[in-house]
N, C-alpha and C positions, 0 to 999 in steps of 0.2 A: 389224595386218592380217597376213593368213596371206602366204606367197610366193604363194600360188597365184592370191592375189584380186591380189595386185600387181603380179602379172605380165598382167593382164587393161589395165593400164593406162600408160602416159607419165607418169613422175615428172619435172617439172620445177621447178628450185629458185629461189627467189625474192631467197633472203635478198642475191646480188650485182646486185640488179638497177639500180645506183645506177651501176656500175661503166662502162655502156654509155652514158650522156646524155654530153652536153656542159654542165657544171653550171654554168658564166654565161648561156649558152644557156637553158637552165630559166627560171634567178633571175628574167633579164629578161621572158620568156616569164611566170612569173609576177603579178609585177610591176606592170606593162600587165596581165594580167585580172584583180587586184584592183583595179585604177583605174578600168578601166570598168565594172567591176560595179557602183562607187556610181553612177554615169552613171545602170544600168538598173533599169527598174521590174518589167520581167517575167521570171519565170526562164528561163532560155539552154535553146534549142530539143535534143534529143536531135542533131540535125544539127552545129549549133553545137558539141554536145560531143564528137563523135567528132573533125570538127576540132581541136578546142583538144586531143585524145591526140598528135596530129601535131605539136605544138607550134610551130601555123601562126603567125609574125611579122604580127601587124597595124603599117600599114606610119603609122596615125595617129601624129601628132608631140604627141605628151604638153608642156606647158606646163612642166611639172617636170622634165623630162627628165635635167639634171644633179643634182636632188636624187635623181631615180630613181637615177642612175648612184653615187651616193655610197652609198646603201641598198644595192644591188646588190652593189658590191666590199666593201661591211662583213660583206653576208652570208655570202659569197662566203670571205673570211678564217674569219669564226667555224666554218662547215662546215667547213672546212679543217682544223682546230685539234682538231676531234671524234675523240680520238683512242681514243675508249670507242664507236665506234660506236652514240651512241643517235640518231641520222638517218640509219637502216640502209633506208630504204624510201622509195617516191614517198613515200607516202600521206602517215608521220611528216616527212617535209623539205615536202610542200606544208603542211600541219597548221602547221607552226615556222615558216613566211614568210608564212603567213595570219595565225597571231599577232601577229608583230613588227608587221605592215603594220596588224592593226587596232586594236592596244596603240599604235601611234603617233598614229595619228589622234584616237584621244581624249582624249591629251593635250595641254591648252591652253597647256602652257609647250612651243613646237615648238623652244625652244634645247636640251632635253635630246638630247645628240648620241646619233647609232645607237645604237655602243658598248653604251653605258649599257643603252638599251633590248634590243639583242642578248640582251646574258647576261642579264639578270633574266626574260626570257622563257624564255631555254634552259634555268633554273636551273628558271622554272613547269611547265615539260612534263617535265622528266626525273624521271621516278619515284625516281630511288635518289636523290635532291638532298632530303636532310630538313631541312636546315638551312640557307635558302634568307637571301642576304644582300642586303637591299635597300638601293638606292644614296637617297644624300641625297637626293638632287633628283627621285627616283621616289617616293619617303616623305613630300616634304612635299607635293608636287602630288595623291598621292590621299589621302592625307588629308585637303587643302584641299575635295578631291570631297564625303569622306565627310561629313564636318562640316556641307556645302552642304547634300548631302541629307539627312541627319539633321535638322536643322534644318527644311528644309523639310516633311518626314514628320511631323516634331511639331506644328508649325506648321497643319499640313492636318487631323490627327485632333484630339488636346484635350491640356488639362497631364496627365490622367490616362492617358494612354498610356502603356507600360514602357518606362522609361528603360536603355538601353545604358552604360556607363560607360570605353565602350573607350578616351576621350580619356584616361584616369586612369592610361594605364600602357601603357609603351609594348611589353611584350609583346604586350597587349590587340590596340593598334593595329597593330602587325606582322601579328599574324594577321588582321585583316581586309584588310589592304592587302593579302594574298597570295591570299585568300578573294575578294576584290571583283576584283584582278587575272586570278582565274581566271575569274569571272564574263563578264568583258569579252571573254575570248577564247574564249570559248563549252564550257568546261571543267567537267563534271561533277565533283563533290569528296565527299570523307564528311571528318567532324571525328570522331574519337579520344580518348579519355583517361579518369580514372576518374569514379566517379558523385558527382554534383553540384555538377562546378565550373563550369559555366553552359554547357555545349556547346548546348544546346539553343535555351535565351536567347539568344546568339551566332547561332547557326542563322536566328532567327527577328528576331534587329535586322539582320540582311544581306539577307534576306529584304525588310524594308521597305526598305531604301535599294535595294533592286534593283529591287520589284516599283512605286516611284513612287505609292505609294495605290492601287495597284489589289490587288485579294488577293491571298494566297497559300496555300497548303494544306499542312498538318501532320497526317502518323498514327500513331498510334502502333502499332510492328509487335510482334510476341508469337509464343510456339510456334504456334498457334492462326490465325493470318492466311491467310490465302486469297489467289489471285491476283484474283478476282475482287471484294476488299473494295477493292482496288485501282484496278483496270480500270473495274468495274462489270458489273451482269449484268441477267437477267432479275427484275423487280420486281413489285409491285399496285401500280399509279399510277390513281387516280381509277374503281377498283374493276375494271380493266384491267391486261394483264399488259401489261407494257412493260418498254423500256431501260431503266435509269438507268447513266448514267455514274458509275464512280466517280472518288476525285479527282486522283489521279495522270493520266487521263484528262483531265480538268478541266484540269488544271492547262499540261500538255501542248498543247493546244487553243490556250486563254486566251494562252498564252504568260509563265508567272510561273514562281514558285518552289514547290516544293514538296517539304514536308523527312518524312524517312522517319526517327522519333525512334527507338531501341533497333534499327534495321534489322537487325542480326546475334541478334536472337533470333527470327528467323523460321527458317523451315527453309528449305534449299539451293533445295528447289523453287520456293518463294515468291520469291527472291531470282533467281533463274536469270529468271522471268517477267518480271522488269522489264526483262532487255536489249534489248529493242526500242525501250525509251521512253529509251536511249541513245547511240542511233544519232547521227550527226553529218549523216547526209544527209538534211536537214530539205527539201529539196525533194522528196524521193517519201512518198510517201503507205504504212504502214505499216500490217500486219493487226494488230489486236487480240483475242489471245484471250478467248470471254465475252461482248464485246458485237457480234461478226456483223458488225464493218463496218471497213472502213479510214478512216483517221484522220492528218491531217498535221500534223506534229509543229513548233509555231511557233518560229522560231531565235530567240523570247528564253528560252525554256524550261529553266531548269536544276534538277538534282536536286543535294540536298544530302542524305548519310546522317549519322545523329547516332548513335554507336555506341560500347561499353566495346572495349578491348582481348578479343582473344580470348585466355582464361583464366581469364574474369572466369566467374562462377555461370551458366550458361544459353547464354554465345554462343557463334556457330559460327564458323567460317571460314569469308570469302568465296568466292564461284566465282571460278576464275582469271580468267573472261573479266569478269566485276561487277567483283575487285579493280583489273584495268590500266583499265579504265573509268571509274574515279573518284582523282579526286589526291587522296593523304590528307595530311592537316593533323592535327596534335597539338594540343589545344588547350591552351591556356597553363594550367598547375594551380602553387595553391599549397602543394595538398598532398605532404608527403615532399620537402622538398626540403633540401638540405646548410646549416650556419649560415650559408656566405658567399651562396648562393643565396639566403636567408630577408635578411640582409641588405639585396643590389639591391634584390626589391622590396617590401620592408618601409615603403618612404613611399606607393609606386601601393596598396599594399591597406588604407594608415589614408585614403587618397583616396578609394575608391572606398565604404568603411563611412563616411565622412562624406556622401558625395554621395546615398548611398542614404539616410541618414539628411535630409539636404536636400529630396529629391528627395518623400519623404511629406507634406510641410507643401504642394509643389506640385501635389500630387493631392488634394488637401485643401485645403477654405477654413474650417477651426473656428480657435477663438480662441485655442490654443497654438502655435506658433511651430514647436518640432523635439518630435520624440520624446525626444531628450537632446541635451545641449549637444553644440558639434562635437568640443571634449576627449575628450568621453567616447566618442562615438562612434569616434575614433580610436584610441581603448585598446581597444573592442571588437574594432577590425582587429590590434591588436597582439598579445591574448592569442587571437584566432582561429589566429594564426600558429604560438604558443608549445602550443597544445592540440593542432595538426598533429603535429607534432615529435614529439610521442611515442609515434607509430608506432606504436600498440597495434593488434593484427590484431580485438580485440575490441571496439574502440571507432571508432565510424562519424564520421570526421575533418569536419569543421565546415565548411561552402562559404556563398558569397555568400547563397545559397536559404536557410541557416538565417538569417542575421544579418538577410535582412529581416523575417523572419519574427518574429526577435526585436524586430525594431524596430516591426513592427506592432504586436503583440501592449501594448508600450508604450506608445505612440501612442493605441492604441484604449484603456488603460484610462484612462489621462490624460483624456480629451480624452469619452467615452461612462462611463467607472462613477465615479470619482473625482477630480474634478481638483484637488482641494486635498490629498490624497494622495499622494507619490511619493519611492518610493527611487530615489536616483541612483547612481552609480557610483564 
C-alpha cells in the first residue's frame, strides 16, 4: 500500500492480543462452553455469542468440575512453556483447547492423563512439527479405533473391497493415527511424497474408516480443472438447464470426505477457489462460486489433498493461505531410502507383499489358493526393496501398485489361461 492510502486509515495490530486476557480466566471460560455445547442441539444465537466475546462466567456447577480444573491448569502450564509463540492468537489458543477437549472425549481409555493428550495435540496443530512423536498409550487406543473400524467397513461392503495393509508396518500405522487424529479434531490435511507409494490408497482407506459406509468423493485435479468441475455449475438435466452440484460441493453438504488426487497440478486459481470449502466456521452458511446459492458447510467434512513434492514435472506451489490450511503429512515411502533405513522396514514391506498376495485368494473364490507361495511373495518385497536402491533417475523405482499388479497378472494366468502351467520364483 502507497502512504497515502494508509494514512486514509487506523492500523491496529493484532499479533499481542493474548497479552490483555486473563489466560485461566479464558481456559475456564472455555472449558464450560465446550461442555455445554455437547448439552445443545441448536446452534448458539448471534445474542448468545456476542456474550460469550465478554467471556461472561456461567454461574452452572459442572459435575466434573475438578476434572475441569485439572484440564485447565494442564493447559494453562503447556501455554505457558510456548516459548516459539505458535498460540500467538485468540482464534489459534481457542482452535488448541477445542482440540485437546474433543481429542479427549473420544477417547475410551479416560486413564490417558492430560499430559499426554496436551502435547500430541500441540505437536498436530504446529505446522513446523514434521516429525510428530506419539505416546504409547495414544498409539495403541487409536489404533484399537482403526482396526474396529476397518473391520467393521470390510465387514459392511464385501471380501472384494481394497484392502489397506497399514497394520503391517508401523510407519503405515503412525501415519494414519496422525491422519485419523487430525480428522477428529476437525483438521484439513494434504499427504505428500513421490509417485506411487500408495498416497492416494492411504487417502482413500481413511476415507472409509471416517466416512462409516457412507461415501466419499475422489478427483482427479490436472493443468485443465476448472473451479467449477468442482463446485458444480450450470448443466442439461432432463433436457433443461439446471444446477448440478459438483462433488467437493457434494461432499461438503453430505458431511464426508473428499480427496483432491494430484491437487498441485492444478493452477493457483483452481486451488485459491477451494478456500471457502475450508473454512472452520461450519455454522454460517457460505457463498459458492458457479452454482448461485449458499451452502452450509457440514462439521464432519474434511478435505484431504493427495499431491508430489513441488519440483516434481508439472506441480505448482501452494497458495499461502491453502498451504496454512491444510497439515501436511509425508507419507511413509520406501523408495531411496539409506541400508539402515532399508533395514527397519525390510520385515513391514515382505508383510505387506505377503498380505497383498493373501489378500487376492480373498477377493477371489477359484480353485488356487495364492498367486505364489508366501516365500515368494516375500522375496518379491525383498528385491522390490534391493531394485529401489539404485536410484537410477532413468528407471521408475517399483511401489505397492506394481507388485499387485504383478501379482494379478499371476493370479489371473494361473487360475483363467493355464493352470497346470507355472514358473515360480
Amino acid at each position: 500500500m502507497t502512504p497515502a492510502f494508509l494514512n486514509r486509515f487506523k492500523i491496529i495490530y493484532l499479533e499481542d492480543q493474548l497479552l490483555d486476557i486473563n489466560l485461566k480466566e479464558f481456559l475456564e471460560y472455555k472449558i464450560n462452553e465446550l461442555g455445554n455445547k455437547k448439552k445443545e442441539t441448536l446452534l448458539p444465537s448471534k445474542s448468545r455469542k456476542r456474550l460469550n466475546q465478554r467471556y461472561i462466567k456461567t454461574e452452572k456447577i459442572d459435575n466434573k468440575k475438578e476434572e475441569n480444573d485439572k484440564l485447565i491448569l494442564d493447559l494453562f502450564n503447556k501455554i505457558k512453556e510456548d516459548n516459539k509463540n505458535i498460540l500467538n492468537s485468540i482464534s489459534f489458543l481457542s482452535f488448541f483447547i477445542e482440540s485437546v477437549y474433543i481429542f479427549k472425549s473420544e477417547l475410551k481409555n479416560k486413564n490417558i492423563e492430560n499430559k499426554v493428550v496436551i502435547d500430541y495435540i500441540f505437536q498436530l496443530i504446529n505446522p513446523e512439527q514434521k516429525n510428530i512423536i506419539i505416546n504409547n498409550k495414544i498409539f495403541e487406543e487409536i489404533k484399537k479405533i482403526l482396526e474396529e473400524n476397518d473391520k467393521e467397513n470390510r465387514s459392511y461392503n464385501n471380501a472384494k473391497a481394497n484392502k489397506y495393509f497399514f497394520l503391517n508396518s508401523k510407519e503405515l500405522t503412525s501415519f494414519l493415527i496422525n491422519a485419523y487424529s487430525s480428522y477428529l479434531i476437525h483438521m484439513h490435511m494434504r499427504f505428500e511424497g513421490p509417485t506411487g507409494i500408495g498416497k492416494t490408497i492411504g487417502a482413500c482407506a481413511l476415507a472409509k474408516i471416517i466416512s462409516k459406509n457412507k461415501k466419499f468423493y475422489i478427483q482427479s485435479f490436472h493443468s485443465g480443472t476448472k473451479p467449477s468441475q468442482c463446485f458444480g455449475g450450470s448443466t442439461i438435466i432432463n433436457n433443461k438447464v439446471d444446477i448440478k452440484d459438483g462433488l467437493l460441493t457434494l461432499a461438503m453438504t453430505e458431511g464426508t470426505v473428499f480427496i483432491a488426487d494430484e491437487f498441485n497440478l492444478s493452477t493457483k486459481e483452481t486451488m485459491k477457489s477451494i478456500l471457502p470449502s475450508l473454512s472452520h466456521l461450519n455454522e454460517y452458511k457460505i457463498y459458492i462460486p458457479g452454482i448461485e446459492k449458499k451452502i452450509q458447510i457440514n462439521k464432519n467434512f474434511i478435505f484431504i489433498a493427495c499431491q508430489n513434492k513441488v519440483g516434481t514435472l508439472g506441480r505448482n506451489k501452494l497458495p499461502d493461505l491453502i498451504e496454512s490450511s491444510l497439515r501436511e503429512f509425508t507419507y511413509p515411502s520406501h523408495i531411496k531410502k539409506t541400508c539402515e533405513e532399508i533395514k527397519e522396514i525390510e520385515n513391514d514391506v515382505e508383510n505387506i507383499c505377503s498380505e497383498i498376495n493373501n489378500s487376492l485368494k480373498e477377493e477371489n473364490k477359484d480353485d488356487v489358493e495364492k498367486p505364489v507361495l508366501e516365500g515368494d511373495a516375500k522375496k518379491i518385497g525383498k528385491f522390490m526393496l534391493k531394485f529401489n536402491q539404485l536410484n537410477k533417475n532413468y528407471i521408475q523405482p517399483l511401489s505397492f501398485r506394481d507388485i499387485k499388479k504383478i501379482l494379478k497378472r499371476i493370479y489371473y494366468q494361473r487360475n483363467k489361461i493355464r493352470k497346470d502351467i507355472f514358473i515360480g520364483f
